[in-house]
N, CA, C and O atoms as a printed pandas DataFrame, in Angstrom:
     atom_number atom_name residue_name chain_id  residue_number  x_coord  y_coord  z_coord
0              1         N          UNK        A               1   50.060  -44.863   -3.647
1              2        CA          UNK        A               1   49.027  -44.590   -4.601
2              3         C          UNK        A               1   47.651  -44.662   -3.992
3              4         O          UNK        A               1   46.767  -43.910   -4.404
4              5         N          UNK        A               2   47.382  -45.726   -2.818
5              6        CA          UNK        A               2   45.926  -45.398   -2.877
6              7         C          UNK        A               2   45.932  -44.322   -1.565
7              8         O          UNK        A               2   44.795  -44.164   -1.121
8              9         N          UNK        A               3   46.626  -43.812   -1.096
9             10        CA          UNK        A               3   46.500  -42.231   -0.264
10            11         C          UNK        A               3   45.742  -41.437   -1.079
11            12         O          UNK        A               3   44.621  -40.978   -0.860
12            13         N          UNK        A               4   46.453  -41.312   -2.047
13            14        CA          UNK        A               4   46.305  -40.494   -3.665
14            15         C          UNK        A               4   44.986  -40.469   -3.878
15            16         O          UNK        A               4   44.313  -39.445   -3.764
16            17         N          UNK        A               5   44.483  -41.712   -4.232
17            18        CA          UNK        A               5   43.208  -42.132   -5.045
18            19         C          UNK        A               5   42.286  -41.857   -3.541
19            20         O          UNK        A               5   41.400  -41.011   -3.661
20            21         N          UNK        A               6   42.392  -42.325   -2.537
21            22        CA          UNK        A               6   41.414  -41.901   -1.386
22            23         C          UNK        A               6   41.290  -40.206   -1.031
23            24         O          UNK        A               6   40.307  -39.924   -0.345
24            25         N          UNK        A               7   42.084  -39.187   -1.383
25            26        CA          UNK        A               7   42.049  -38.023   -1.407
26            27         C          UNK        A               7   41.314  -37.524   -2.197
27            28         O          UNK        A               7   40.478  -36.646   -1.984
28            29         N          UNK        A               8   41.669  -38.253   -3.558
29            30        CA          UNK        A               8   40.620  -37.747   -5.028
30            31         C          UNK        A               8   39.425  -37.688   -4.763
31            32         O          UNK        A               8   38.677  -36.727   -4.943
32            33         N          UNK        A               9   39.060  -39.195   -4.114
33            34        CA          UNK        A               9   37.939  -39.481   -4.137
34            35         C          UNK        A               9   36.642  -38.827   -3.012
35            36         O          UNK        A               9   35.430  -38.643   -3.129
36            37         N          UNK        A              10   37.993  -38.543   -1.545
37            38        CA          UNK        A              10   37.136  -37.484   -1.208
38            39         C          UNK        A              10   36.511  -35.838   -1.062
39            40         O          UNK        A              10   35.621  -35.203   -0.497
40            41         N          UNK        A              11   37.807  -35.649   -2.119
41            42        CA          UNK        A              11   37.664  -33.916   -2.672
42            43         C          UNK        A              11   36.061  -34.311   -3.600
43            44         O          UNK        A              11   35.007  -33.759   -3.284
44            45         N          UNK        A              12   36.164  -35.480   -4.901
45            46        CA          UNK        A              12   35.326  -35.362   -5.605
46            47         C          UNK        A              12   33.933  -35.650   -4.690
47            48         O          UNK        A              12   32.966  -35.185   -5.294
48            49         N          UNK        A              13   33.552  -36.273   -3.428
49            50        CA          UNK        A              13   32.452  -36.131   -3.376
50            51         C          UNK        A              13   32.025  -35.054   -2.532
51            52         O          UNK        A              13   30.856  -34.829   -2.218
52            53         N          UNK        A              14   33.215  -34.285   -2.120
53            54        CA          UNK        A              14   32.665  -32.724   -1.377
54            55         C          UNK        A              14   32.457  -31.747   -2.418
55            56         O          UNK        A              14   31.795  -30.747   -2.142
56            57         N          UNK        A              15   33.019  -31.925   -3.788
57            58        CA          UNK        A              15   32.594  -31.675   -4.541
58            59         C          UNK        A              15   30.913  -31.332   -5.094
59            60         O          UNK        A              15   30.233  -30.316   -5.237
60            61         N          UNK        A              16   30.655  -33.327   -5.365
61            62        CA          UNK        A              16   29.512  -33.795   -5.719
62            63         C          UNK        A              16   28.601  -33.113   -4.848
63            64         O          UNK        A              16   27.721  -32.447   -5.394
64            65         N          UNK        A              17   28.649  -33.155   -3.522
65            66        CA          UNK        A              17   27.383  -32.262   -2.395
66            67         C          UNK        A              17   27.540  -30.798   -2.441
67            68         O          UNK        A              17   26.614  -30.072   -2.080
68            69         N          UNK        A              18   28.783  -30.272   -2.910
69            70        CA          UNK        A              18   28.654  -28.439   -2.615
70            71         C          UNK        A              18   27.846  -27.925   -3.494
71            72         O          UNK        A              18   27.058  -27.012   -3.244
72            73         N          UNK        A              19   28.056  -28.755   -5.143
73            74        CA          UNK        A              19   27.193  -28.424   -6.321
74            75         C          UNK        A              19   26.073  -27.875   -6.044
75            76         O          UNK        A              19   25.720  -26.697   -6.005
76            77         N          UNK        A              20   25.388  -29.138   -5.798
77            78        CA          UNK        A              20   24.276  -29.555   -5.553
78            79         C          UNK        A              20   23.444  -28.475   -4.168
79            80         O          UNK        A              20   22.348  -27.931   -4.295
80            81         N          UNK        A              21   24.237  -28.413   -3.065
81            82        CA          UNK        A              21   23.687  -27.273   -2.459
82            83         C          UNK        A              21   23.575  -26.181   -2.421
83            84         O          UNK        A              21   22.820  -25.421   -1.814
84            85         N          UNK        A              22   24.803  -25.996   -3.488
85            86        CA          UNK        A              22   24.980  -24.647   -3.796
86            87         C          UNK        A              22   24.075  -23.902   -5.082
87            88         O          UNK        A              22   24.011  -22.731   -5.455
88            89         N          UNK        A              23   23.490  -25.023   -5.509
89            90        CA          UNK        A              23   22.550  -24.974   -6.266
90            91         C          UNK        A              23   21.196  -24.372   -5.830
91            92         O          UNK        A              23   20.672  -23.394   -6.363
92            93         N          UNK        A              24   20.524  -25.321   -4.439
93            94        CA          UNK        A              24   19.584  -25.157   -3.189
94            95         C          UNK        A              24   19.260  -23.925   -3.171
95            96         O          UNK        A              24   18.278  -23.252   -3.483
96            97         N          UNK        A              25   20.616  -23.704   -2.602
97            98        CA          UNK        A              25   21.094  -21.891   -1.629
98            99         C          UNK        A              25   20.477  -20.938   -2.799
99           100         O          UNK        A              25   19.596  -20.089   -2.657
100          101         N          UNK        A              26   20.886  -21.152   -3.506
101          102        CA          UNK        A              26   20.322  -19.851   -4.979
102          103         C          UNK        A              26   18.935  -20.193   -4.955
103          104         O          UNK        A              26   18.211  -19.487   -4.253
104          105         N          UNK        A              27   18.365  -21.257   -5.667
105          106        CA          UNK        A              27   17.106  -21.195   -5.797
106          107         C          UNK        A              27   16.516  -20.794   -4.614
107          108         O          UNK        A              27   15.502  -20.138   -4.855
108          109         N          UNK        A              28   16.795  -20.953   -3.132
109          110        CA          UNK        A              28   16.326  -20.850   -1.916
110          111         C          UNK        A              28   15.889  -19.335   -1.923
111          112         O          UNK        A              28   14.756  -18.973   -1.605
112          113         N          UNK        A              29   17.221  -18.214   -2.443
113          114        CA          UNK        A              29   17.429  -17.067   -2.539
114          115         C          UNK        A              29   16.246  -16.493   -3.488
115          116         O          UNK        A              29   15.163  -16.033   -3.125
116          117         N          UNK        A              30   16.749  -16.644   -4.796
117          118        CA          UNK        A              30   15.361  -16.490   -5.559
118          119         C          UNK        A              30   14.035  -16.536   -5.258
119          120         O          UNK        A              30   13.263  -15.634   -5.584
120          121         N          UNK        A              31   13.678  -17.603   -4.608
121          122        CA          UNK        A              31   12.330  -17.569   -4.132
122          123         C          UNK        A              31   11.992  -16.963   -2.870
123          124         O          UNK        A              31   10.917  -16.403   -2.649
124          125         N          UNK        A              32   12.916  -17.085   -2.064
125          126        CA          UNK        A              32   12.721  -15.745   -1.135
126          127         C          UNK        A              32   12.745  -14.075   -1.421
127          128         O          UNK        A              32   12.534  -13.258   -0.525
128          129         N          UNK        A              33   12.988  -13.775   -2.584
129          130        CA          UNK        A              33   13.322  -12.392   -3.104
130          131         C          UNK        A              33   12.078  -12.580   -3.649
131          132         O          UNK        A              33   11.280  -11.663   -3.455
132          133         N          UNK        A              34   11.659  -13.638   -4.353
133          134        CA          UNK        A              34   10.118  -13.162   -5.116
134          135         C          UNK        A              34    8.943  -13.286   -4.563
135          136         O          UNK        A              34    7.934  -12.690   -4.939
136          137         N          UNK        A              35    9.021  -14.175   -3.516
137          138        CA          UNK        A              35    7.721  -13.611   -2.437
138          139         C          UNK        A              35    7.869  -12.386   -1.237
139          140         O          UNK        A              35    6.977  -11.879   -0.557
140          141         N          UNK        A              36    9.183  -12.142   -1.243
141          142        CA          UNK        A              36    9.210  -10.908   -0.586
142          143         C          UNK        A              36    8.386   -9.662   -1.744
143          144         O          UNK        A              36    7.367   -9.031   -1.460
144          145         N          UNK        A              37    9.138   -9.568   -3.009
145          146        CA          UNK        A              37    8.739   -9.074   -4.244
146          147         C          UNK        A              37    7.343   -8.705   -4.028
147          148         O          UNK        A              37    6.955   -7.554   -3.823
148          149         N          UNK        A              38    6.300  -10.195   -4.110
149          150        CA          UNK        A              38    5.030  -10.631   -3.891
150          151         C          UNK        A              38    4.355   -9.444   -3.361
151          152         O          UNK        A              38    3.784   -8.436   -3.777
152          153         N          UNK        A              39    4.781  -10.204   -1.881
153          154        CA          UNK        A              39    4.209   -8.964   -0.785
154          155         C          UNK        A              39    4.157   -7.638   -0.807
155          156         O          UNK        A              39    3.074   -7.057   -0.750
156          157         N          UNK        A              40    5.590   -6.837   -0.913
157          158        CA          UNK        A              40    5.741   -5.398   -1.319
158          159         C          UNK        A              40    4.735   -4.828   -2.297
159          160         O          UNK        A              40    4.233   -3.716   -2.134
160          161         N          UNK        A              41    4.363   -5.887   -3.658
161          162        CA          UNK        A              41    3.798   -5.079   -4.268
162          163         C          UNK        A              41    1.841   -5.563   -3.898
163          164         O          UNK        A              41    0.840   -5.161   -4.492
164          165         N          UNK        A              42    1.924   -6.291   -3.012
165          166        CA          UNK        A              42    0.516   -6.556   -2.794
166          167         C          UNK        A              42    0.534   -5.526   -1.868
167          168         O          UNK        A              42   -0.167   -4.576   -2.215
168          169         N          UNK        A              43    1.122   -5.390   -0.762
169          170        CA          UNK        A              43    0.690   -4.031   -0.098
170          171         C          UNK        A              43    0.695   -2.515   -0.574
171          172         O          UNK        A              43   -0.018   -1.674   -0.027
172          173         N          UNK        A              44    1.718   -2.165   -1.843
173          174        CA          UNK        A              44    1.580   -1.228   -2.195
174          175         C          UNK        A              44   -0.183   -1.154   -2.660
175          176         O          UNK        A              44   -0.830   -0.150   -2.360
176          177         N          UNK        A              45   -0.774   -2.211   -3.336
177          178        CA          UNK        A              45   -2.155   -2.309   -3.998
178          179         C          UNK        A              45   -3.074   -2.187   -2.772
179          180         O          UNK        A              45   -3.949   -1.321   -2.760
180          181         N          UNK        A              46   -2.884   -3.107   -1.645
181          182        CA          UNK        A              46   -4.150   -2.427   -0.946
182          183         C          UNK        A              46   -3.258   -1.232   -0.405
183          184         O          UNK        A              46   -3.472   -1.174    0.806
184          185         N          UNK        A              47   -2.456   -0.368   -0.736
185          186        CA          UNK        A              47   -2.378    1.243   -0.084
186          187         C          UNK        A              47   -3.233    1.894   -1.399
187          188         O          UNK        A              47   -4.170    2.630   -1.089
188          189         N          UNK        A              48   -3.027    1.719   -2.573
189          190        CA          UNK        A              48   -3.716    2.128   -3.565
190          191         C          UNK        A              48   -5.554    2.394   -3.597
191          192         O          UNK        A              48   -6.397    3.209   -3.971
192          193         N          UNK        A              49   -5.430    1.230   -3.002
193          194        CA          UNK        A              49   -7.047    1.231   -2.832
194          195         C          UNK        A              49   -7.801    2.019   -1.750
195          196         O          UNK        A              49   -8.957    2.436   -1.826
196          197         N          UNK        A              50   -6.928    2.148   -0.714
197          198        CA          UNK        A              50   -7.266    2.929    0.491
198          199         C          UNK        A              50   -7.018    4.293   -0.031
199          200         O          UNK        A              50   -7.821    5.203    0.176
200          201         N          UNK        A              51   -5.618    4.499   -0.893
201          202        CA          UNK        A              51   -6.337    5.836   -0.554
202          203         C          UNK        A              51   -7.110    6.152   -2.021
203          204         O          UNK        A              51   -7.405    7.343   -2.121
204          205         N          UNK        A              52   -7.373    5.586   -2.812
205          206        CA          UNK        A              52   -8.406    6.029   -4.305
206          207         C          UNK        A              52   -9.961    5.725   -3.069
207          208         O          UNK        A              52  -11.010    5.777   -3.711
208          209         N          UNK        A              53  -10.156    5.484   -1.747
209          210        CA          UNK        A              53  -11.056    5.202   -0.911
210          211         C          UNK        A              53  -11.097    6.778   -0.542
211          212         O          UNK        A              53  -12.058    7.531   -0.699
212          213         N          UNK        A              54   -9.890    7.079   -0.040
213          214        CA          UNK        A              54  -10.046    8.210    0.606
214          215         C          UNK        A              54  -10.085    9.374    0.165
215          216         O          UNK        A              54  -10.297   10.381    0.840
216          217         N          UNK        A              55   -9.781    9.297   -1.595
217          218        CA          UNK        A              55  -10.107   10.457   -2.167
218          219         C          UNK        A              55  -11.711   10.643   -2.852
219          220         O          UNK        A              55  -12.222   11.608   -3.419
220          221         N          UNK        A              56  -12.143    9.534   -2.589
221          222        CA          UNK        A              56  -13.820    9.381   -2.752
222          223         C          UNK        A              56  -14.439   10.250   -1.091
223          224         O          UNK        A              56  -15.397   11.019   -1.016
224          225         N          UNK        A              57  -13.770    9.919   -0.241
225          226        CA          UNK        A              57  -14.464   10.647    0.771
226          227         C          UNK        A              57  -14.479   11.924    0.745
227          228         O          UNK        A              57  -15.432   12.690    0.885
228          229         N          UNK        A              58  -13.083   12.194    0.508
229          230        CA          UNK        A              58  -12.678   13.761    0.438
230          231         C          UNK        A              58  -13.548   14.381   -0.495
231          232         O          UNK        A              58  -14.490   15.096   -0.154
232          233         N          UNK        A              59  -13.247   14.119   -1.659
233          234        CA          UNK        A              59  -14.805   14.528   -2.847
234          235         C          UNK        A              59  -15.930   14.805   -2.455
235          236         O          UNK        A              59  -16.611   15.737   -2.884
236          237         N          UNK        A              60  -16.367   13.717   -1.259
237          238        CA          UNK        A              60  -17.615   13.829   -0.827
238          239         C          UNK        A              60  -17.665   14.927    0.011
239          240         O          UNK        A              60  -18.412   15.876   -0.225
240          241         N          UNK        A              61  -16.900   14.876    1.014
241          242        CA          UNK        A              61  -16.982   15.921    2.401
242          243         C          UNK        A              61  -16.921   17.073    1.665
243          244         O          UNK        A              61  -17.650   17.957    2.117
244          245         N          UNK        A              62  -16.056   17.481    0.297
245          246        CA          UNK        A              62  -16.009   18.923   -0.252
246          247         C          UNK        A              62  -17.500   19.284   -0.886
247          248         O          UNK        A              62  -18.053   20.384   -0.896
248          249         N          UNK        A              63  -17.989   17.998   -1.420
249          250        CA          UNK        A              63  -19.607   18.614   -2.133
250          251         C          UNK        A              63  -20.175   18.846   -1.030
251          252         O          UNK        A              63  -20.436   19.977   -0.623
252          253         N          UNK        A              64  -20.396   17.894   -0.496
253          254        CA          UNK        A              64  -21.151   18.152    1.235
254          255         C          UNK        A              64  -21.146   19.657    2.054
255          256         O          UNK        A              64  -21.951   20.302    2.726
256          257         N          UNK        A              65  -19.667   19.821    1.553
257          258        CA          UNK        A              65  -19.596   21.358    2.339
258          259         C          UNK        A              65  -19.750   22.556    1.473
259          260         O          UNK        A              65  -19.646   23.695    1.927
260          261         N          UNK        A              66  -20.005   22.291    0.196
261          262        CA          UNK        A              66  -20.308   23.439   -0.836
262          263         C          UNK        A              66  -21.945   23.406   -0.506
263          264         O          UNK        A              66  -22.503   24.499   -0.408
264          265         N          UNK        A              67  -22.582   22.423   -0.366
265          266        CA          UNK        A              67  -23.888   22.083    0.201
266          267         C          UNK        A              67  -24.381   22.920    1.239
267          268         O          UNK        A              67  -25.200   23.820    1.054
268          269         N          UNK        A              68  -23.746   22.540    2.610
269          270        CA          UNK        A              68  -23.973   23.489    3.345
270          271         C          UNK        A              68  -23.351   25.153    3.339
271          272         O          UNK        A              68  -23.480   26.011    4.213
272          273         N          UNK        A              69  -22.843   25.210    2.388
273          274        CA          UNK        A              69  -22.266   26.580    2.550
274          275         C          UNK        A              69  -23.248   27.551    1.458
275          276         O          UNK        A              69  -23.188   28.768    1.287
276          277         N          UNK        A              70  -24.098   26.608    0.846
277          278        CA          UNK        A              70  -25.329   27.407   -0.095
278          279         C          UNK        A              70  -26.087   27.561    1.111
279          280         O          UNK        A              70  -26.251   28.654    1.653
280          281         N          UNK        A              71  -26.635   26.284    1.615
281          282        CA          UNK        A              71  -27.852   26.582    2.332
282          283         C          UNK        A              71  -27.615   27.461    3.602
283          284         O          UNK        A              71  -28.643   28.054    3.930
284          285         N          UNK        A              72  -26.870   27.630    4.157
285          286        CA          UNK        A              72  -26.496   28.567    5.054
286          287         C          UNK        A              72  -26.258   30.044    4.808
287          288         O          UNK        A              72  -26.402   30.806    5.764
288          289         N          UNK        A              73  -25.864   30.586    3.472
289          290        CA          UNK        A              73  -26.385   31.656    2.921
290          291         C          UNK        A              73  -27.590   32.032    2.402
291          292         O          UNK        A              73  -27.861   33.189    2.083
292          293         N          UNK        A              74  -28.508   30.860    2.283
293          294        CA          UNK        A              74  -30.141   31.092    2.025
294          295         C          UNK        A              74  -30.524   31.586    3.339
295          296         O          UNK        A              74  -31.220   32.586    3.516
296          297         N          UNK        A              75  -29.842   30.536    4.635
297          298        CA          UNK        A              75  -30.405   30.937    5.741
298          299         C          UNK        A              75  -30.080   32.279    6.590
299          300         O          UNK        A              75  -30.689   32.792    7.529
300          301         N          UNK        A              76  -28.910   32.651    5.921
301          302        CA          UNK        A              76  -28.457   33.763    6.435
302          303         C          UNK        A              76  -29.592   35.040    5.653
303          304         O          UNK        A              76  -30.207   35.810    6.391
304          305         N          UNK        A              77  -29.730   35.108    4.249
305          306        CA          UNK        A              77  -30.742   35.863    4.312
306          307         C          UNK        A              77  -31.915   35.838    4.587
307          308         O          UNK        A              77  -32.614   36.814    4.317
308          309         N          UNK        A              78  -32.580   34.424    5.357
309          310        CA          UNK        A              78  -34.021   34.863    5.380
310          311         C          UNK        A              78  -33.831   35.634    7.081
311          312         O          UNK        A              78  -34.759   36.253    7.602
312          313         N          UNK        A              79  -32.280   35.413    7.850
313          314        CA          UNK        A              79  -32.619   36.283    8.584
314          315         C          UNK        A              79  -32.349   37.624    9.114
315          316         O          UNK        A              79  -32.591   38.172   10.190
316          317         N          UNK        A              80  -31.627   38.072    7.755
317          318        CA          UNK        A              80  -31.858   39.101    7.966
318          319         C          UNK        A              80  -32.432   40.071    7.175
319          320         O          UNK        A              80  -32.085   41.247    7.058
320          321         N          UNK        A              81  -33.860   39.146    6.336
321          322        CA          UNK        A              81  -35.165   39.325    5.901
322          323         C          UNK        A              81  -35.698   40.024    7.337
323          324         O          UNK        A              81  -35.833   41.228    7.559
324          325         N          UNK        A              82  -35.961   38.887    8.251
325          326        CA          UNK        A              82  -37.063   38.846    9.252
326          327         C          UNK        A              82  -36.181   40.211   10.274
327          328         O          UNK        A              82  -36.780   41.152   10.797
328          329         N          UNK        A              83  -34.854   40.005   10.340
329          330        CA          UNK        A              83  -34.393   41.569   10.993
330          331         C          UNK        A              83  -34.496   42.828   10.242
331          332         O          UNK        A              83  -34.678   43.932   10.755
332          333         N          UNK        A              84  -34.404   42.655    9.369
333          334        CA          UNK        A              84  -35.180   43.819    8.452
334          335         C          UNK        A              84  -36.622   44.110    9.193
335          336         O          UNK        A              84  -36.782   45.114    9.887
336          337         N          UNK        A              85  -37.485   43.290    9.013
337          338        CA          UNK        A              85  -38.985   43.101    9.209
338          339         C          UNK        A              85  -39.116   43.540   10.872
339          340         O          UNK        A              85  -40.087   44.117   11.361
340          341         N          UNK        A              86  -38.166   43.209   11.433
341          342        CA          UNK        A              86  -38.647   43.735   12.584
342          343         C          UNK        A              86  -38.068   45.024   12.861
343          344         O          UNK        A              86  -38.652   45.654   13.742
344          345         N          UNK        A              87  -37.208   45.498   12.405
345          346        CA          UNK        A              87  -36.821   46.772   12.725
346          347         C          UNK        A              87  -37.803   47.663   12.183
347          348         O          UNK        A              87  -38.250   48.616   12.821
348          349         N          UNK        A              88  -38.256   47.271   10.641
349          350        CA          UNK        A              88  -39.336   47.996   10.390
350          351         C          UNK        A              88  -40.624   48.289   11.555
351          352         O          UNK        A              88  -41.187   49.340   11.862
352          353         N          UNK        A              89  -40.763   47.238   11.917
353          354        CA          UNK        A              89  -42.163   47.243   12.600
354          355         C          UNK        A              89  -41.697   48.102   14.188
355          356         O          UNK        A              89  -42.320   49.063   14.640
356          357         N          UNK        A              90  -40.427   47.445   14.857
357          358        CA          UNK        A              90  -40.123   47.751   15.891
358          359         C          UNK        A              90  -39.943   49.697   15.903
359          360         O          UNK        A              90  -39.614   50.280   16.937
């Protein structure tokens, strides 16, 4: 009988510790999935921001170039105002 009772007693406390770590292991898991979680979606946000950055530039460089693409047709006719003007004279 006490073979018996010393067997019980040490199934029940491998028992008592697997619980208990096996408990650990999950929560361990969980919280590693939700700061991974964390991260993924903090970097998706600064990609967000970079590019709502980079579509402010783009906006810009397109007015910028509607800009120069007026004034460069002003400049295109004053010269060929002044080639006018000289062929006349020439």
């Amino acid at each position: 009988m006490t073979g018996t009772g010393l067997a019980m007693t040490s199934s029940g406390a491998l028992v008592g510790i697997t619980i208990p770590l096996g408990i650990l292991v999950i929560i361990g898991a969980v919280t590693a999935v939700i700061v991974a979680s964390w991260h993924r979606l903090q970097a998706h946000r600064a990609d967000a921001v970079a590019m709502a950055a980079y579509r402010a530039l783009a906006e810009q460089a397109v007015a910028n170039q509607e800009e120069l693409r007026t004034e460069l047709a002003k400049l295109t006719e004053h010269v060929q105002a002044v080639e006018q003007l000289m062929r006349d004279v020439g």
